[in-house]
C-alpha positions in Angstrom: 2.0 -10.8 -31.1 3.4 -7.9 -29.1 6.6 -8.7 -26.5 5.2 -9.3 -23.0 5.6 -7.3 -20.5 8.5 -8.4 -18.0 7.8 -8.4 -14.7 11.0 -8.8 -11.3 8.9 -9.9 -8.5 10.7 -9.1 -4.9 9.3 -11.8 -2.6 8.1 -14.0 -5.6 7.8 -17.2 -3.2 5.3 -15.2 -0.8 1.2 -14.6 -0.6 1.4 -12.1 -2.8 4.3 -13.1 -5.3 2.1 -16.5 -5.9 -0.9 -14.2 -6.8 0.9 -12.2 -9.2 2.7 -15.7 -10.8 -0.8 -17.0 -11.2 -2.4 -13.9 -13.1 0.7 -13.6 -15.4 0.0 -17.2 -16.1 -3.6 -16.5 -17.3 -2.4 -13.5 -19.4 0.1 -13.6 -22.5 0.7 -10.2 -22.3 2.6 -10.3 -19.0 5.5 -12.5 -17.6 7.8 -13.2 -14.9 11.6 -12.4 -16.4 12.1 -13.7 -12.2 12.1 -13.3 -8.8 14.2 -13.4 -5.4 13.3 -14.4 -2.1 15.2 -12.5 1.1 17.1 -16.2 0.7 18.3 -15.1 -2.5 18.7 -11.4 -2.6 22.5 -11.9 -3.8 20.5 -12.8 -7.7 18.6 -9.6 -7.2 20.4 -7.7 -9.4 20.7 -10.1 -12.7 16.4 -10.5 -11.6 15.8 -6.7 -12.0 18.2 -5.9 -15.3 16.1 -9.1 -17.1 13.0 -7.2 -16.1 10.9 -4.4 -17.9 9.1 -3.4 -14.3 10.2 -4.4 -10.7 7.5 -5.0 -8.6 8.6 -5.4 -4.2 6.1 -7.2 -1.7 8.5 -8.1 0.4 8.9 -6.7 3.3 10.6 -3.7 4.9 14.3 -5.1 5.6 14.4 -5.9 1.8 13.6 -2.2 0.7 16.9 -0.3 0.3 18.9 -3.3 -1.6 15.8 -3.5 -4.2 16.0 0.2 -4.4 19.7 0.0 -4.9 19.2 -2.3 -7.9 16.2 -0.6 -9.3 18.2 2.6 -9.7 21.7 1.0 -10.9 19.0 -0.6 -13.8 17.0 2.4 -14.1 14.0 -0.2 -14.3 10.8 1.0 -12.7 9.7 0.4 -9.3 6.1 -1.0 -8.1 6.4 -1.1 -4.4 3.5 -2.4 -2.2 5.4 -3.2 0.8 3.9 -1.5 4.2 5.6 -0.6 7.4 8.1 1.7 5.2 10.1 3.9 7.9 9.2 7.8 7.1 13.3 7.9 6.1 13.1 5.0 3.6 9.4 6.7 2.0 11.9 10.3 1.9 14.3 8.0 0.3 11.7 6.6 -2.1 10.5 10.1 -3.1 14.2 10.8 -3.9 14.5 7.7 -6.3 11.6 8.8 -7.9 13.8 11.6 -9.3 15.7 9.1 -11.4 13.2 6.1 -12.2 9.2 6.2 -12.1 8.0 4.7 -8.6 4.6 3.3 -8.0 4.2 3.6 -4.5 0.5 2.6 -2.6 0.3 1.0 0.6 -2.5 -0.6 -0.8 -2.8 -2.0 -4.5 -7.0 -2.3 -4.9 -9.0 0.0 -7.0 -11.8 0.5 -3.5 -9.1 1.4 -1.5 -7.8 3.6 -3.9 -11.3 5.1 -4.2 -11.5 5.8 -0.4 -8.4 7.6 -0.2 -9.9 10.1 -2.8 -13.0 11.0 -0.8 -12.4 10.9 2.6 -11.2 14.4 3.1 -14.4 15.8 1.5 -16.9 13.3 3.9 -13.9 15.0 6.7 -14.7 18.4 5.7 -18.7 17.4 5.4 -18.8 16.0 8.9 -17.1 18.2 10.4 -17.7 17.8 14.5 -18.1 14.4 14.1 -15.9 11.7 16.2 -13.9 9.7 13.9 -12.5 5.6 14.5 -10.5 3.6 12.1 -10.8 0.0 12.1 -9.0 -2.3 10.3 -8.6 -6.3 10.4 -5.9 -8.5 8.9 -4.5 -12.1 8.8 -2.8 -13.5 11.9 0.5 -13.0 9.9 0.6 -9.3 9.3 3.9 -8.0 11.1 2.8 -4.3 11.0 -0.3 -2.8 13.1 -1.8 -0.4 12.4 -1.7 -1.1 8.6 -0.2 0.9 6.4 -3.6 0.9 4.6 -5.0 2.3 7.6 -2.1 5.1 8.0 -3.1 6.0 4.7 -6.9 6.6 5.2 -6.2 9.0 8.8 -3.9 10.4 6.2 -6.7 11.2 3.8 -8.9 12.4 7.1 -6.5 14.8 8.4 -6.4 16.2 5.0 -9.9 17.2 5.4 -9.8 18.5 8.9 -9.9 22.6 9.9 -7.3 22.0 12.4 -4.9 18.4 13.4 -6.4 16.1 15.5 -5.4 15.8 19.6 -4.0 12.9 19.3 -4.3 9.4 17.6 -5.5 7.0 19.7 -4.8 3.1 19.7 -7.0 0.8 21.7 -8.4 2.6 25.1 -6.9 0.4 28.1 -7.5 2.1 31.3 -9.4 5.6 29.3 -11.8 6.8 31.7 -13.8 8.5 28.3 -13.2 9.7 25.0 -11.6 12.9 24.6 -12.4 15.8 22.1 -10.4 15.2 18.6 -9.2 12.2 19.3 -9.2 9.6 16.3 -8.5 6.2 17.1 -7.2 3.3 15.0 -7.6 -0.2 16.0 -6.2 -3.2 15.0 -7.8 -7.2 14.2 -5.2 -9.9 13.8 -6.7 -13.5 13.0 -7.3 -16.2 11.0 -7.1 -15.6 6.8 -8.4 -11.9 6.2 -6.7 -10.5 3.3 -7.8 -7.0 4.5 -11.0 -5.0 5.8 -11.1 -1.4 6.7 -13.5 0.5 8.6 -14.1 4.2 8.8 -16.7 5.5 11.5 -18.2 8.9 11.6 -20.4 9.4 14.5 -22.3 12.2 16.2 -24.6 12.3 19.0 -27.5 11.2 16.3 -26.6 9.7 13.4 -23.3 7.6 12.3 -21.8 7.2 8.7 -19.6 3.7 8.1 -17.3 3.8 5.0 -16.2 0.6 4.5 -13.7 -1.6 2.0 -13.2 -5.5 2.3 -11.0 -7.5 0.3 -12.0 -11.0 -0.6 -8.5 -12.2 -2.1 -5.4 -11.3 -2.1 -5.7 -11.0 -5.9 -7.1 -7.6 -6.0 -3.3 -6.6 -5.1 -1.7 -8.3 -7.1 -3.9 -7.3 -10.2 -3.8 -3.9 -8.8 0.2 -4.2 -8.9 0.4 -5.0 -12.4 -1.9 -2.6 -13.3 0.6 -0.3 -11.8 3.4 -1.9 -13.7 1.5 -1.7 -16.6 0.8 2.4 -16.0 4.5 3.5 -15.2 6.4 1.6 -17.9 8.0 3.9 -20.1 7.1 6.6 -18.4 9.7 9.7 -17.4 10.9 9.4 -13.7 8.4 10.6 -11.1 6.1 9.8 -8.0 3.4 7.7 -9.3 0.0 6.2 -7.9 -2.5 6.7 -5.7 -0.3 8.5 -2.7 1.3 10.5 -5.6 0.0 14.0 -3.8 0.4 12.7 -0.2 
């Protein structure tokens, strides 16, 4: 039987670190070598060097200390958490140099998908106004998500020339203004994740949409991710790879 694959897991107690517990337990070709909490980041380095691929969903705070001890390892990084500051991404990009990082603000193969087309449907609808929708779980700290950062990424990729301005919610707009693209947020109850992207022109409208029915798909997703970047050479891995 071949050695299982060793898996950290940064924020093992959480949603997501019970998802990925409860697929390693169904598969014998993955395990948890162990996880932290931001209760017990002090273990965090003992975690990572018993591990073959750290994977983070914790949150934002607990970034720079698990990138500390990814690259004093030089263990591989799977990082899922959103609301990343644009220094600590930079930072990311740089790490990348000396350990392979698996970056996605979103873990599931649709998502993933999405990202790839929308800036040819952009470049095909061109002239057409453009609304990003997205709805989470009451406990989501970060709006927009970083799921829907990513997509207007992937738009404005597509578009001749940058938008006016990005709007969020319209309190008090009198009408909609010419290039504006607006991203709007849902917080309530359980929704693991739904995104919405709207293309609409004075006569016909185009939806694009992805909805997550468990949490699983990003946890799968993140081990597929493990799976992909260990033993691989240092470098800037997954689905943002080019962003």
């Amino acid at each position: 039987m071949n050695t299982p694959l060793h898996l950290a897991v940064v924020g093992l107690p959480g949603r997501m670190g019970r998802e990925i517990r409860a697929l390693t337990e169904i598969d014998e070709t993955i395990d948890i070598a162990g996880g932290v909490s931001r209760a017990n980041m002090a273990d965090l380095p003992l975690v990572v060097a018993a591990s073959d691929v750290v994977i983070d969903f914790s949150g934002p705070d607990a970034t720079p200390a698990v990138m500390s001890a990814v690259e004093a390892a030089r263990k591989p990084l799977v990082i899922g958490t959103t609301g990343l500051s644009p220094e600590v991404v930079t930072d990311l990009r740089a790490l990348s140099e000396v350990i392979p990082v698996w970056y996605a603000r979103n873990m599931s193969t649709g998502v993933s998908l999405l990202q790839r087309i929308l800036s040819d449907v952009t470049q095909a609808l061109a002239g057409f106004d453009i609304e990003i929708l997205e709805a989470h779980h009451r406990h989501k700290t970060d709006a927009p998500s970083g799921t829907a950062l990513m997509l207007a990424e992937a738009i404005l990729a597509g578009l001749e020339q940058a938008p006016a301005r990005f709007v969020h919610g319209r309190e008090g707009e009198s009408s909609r203004q010419p290039g504006d693209i607006g991203i709007h947020a849902v917080r309530g109850g359980g929704n693991p994740g739904e995104h919405i992207v709207l293309f609409a022109s004075e006569q016909e409208e185009v939806r694009i949409s992805h909805r997550a029915f468990t949490r699983q798909v990003f946890a799968a997703g993140a081990i597929r991710a493990a799976r992909a970047i260990h033993g691989q050479p240092p470098g800037w891995y997954g689905p943002e790879c080019h962003s």
